[in-house]
C-alpha positions, 0 to 999 in steps of 0.5 A, a space after each residue: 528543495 526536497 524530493 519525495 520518490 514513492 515506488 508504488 505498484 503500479 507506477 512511480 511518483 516523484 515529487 519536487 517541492 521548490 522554495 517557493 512551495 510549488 509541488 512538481 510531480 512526475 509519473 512513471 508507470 509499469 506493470 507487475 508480471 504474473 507469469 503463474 497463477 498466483 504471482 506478482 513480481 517485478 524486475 527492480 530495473 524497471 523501478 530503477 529506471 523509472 526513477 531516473 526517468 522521472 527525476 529527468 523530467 523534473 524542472 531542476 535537479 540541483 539544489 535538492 536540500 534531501 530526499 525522502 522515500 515511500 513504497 508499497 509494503 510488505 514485498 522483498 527484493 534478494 540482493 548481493 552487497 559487495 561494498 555499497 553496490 547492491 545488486 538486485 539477484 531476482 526479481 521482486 515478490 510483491 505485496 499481491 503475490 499469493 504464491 506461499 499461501 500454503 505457509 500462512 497455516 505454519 506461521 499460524 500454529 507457532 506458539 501463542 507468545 511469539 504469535 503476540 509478539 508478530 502484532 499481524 496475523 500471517 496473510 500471503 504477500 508479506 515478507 515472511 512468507 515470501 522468504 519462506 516461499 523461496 527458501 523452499 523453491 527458489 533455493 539457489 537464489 535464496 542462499 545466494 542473498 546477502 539481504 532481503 530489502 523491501 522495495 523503497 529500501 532497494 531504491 534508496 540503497 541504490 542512491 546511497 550504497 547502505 542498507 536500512 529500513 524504517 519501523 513502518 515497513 519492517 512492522 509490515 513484514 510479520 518478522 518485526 517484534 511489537 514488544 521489544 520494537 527489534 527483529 522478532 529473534 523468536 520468530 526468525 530463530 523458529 522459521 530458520 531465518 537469520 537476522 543478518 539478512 535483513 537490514 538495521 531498523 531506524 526512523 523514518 525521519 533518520 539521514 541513512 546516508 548521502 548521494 553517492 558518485 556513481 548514484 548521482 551520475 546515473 540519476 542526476 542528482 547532486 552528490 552528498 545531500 543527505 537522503 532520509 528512509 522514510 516510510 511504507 506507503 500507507 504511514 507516509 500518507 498519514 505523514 503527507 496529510 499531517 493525520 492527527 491522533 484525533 480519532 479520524 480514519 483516513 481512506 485510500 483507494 490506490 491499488 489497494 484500498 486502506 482505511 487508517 487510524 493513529 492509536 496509541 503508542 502500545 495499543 494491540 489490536 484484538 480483531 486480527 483482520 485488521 493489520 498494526 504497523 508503526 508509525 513514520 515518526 517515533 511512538 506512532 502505531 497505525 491500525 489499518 483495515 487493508 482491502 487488497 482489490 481498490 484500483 488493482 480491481 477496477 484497473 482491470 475492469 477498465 481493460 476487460 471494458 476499454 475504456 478510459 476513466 474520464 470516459 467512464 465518469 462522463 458517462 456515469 453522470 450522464 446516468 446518474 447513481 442508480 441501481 445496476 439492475 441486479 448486478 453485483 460485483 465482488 473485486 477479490 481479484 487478488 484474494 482479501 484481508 479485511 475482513 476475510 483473511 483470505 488469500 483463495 477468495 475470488 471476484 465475481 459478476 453476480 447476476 449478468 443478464 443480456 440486457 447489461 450494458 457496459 456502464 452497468 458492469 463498471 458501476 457495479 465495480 465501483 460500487 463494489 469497490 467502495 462497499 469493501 471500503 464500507 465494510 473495512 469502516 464497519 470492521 474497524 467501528 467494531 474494535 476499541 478504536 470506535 466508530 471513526 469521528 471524521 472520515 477522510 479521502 485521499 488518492 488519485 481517485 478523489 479529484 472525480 466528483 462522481 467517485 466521491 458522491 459514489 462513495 459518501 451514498 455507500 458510506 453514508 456519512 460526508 467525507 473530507 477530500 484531500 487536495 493533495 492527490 499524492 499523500 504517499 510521495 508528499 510524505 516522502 518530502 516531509 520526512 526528508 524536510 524533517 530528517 534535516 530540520 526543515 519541516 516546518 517549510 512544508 505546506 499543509 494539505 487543506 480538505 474540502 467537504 463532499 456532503 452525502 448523496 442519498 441512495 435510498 438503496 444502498 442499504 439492500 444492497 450492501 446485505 446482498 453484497 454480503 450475503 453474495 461473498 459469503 456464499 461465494 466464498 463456502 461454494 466456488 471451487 479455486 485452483 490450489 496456488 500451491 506450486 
């Protein structure tokens, strides 16, 4: 038996594959606290006990073979290490924090080698930028850090008492070197940093270390199986679906919305919008097109409207896919990369009038959603990777019928699904199946063809979507998020 623990950002999900082949999973879900304009974090605790939660409610714990592990990127965990306790010393600076935005113009104007060298533009929420955030303004916290993880490195450090990432999330980080596959020594030795608080950099099929006692007491696993890295939460999908360099893109749309293909090994991408991570295996390179706002914006449309998705999808196919009566939605609820690399970006209700109704406002935020999912597809045709061959879907969100046909009119083109909900979390497994030379147990996902639904007026309206964001990105005025 293997499991597959994926510290996602809005929940925990914790998958057991038996001997037999049958998938257990268990959810656990949270929420990140923003107590200032800007911020996204999280106490560690709460993953911590999330984890153990979910393990609790699994239907055995003990003849676990290895675990693997997944987790959201690019966020940062300050941690004390006295022997193999480690100990959380703040909270955790998520992906979605935009608080060190005034640091993405410092890393901008280092020098064009060392800019090469980082592989990604420097976008708010990732790792560099929140350590120098709290270098500045958390001082005492920061020197008070022995290392700095990222978030199912924390976890997995907790289960073995060692410190370790993969290539996959230290790529994400803006602090990893793509030329010499090492801490970017340039970089750190610039912005004032030291290597020493990050930690050793392995594969993400590599054994980091066994089950310790006290982990195995508190989270009711055996003592000693082996426990593998793994990788960031969008590598370990393409692991989870078994993605092939075969000019496929894979869409998900969880609390972000990522659109991935497989490259070759050295390839640099020109159109510094898109982000380039390594892959969970050995001599795989990832380019993604990574939209912040999928689920992060529709989640919160659903609390402002109250209502419940198997409701809200009810309801949409009793009303069918028409037109929401001039009404756009632009979901930059937490600023946007692809295209924009733009952290002050805003989301919007475009065109309200008396006569909406509450369907309206949520099928223009679904259509908005997905036509930022269009636009990343666009984004990424026009680069040397060319026009995706096949377009694949994976997520939570796919097993709604509305959602697919949605998204095949605003694509226009047939999407393959998934029947996997869990790719992020499958993955997880696999690599903890490889790392012990079991991988070929693991069951393949099968995908099944959505053919395209027809919306003779998407094309109109995705020009007005794009003509409405950039006006609305010229002309509204945003608070500074500068402390």
């Amino acid at each position: 038996m293997f499991l597959g623990i994926d510290i996602g950002t809005g929940s925990v999900k914790v998958l057991l594959l038996d001997s037999e082949g049958q998938q257990h999973l268990r959810t656990k879900t949270y929420r990140v606290s923003a107590p200032k304009l800007g911020w996204a974090e999280i106490d560690p605790e709460i993953w911590l006990n999330a984890v153990r939660s979910a393990i609790s409610d699994l239907p055995t714990n003990d003849a676990i073979t290895a675990i693997g592990f997944s987790g959201q990127m690019h966020g940062i965990v300050p941690v004390r290490v006295q022997g193999k306790r480690i100990e959380s010393i703040g909270n955790a600076i998520t992906w979605a924090d935009r608080r060190g935005a005034s640091y993405v113009r410092e890393l901008e104007s280092l020098s064009p080698a060392i800019l090469e060298s980082m592989g990604n533009r420097p976008s708010a929420g990732m790792a560099a930028i929140s350590l120098l955030w709290l270098r500045d303004h958390e001082p005492r916290a920061f020197g008070r850090a022995d290392m700095f993880l990222l978030a199912k490195d924390y976890i997995r450090a907790q289960f073995t008492g060692q410190c370790q990432t993969d290539y996959s999330d230290a790529s994400g980080t803006l602090l990893y070197n793509f030329t010499s596959h090492t801490w970017n020594d340039a970089l750190l030795n610039e912005l004032g940093l030291s290597e020493k608080t990050l930690p050793e950099i392995v594969y993400g099929n590599s054994v980091t270390g066994t089950v310790t006692e006290s982990a195995a007491a508190f989270f009711g696993v055996p003592q000693g199986i082996p426990v593998i890295a793994g990788a960031g939460d969008t590598p370990a999908s393409v692991a989870g679906t078994w993605m092939e360099p075969d000019g496929s893109a894979q869409i998900s749309i969880g609390t972000a919305a990522q659109i991935t293909m497989i490259a070759p090994p050295d390839f640099r991408i020109q159109d510094r919008s898109l982000s380039l991570f390594e892959g969970a295996f050995e001599g795989q390179r990832l380019v993604v097109a990574a939209m912040l706002n999928g689920g992060l914006a529709l989640e919160w449309v659903r609390q402002i409207l109250k209502f419940s998705w198997d409701e809200l999808y009810n309801r949409l196919e009793e009303r069918g896919l028409r037109e929401p009566m001039d009404l756009l939605f632009i979901p930059h609820l937490s600023g946007e990369r692809t295209p924009y690399m733009d952290s002050t970006a805003r989301g919007s209700w475009v065109g309200l009038s008396l006569h909406h109704q509450s369907e309206d406002l949520a099928l223009a935020a679904l259509l908005g959603v997905a036509l930022s999912v269009r636009l990343g597809v666009d984004t990424l045709t026009k680069t040397e990777m060319g026009n995706p061959r096949v377009l694949r879907l994976v997520g939570g969100s796919a097993h709604y019928p509305f959602w697919r046909q949605l998204l095949t009119g605003v694509l226009g083109r047939a999407i393959h699904v998934s029947t996997v909900a869990n790719s992020s979390a499958l993955g997880a497994v696999r690599l903890a199946a490889e790392g012990v030379h079991a991988g070929t147990l693991l069951p393949r996902p099968e995908f099944t063809v959505e053919p395209v639904q027809n919306i003779p007026w998407i094309d109109a309206y995705y020009r007005r979507y794009l003509e409405t964001t950039d006006w609305l990105r010229n002309h509204s005025g945003t608070s500074s998020l500068d402390p």
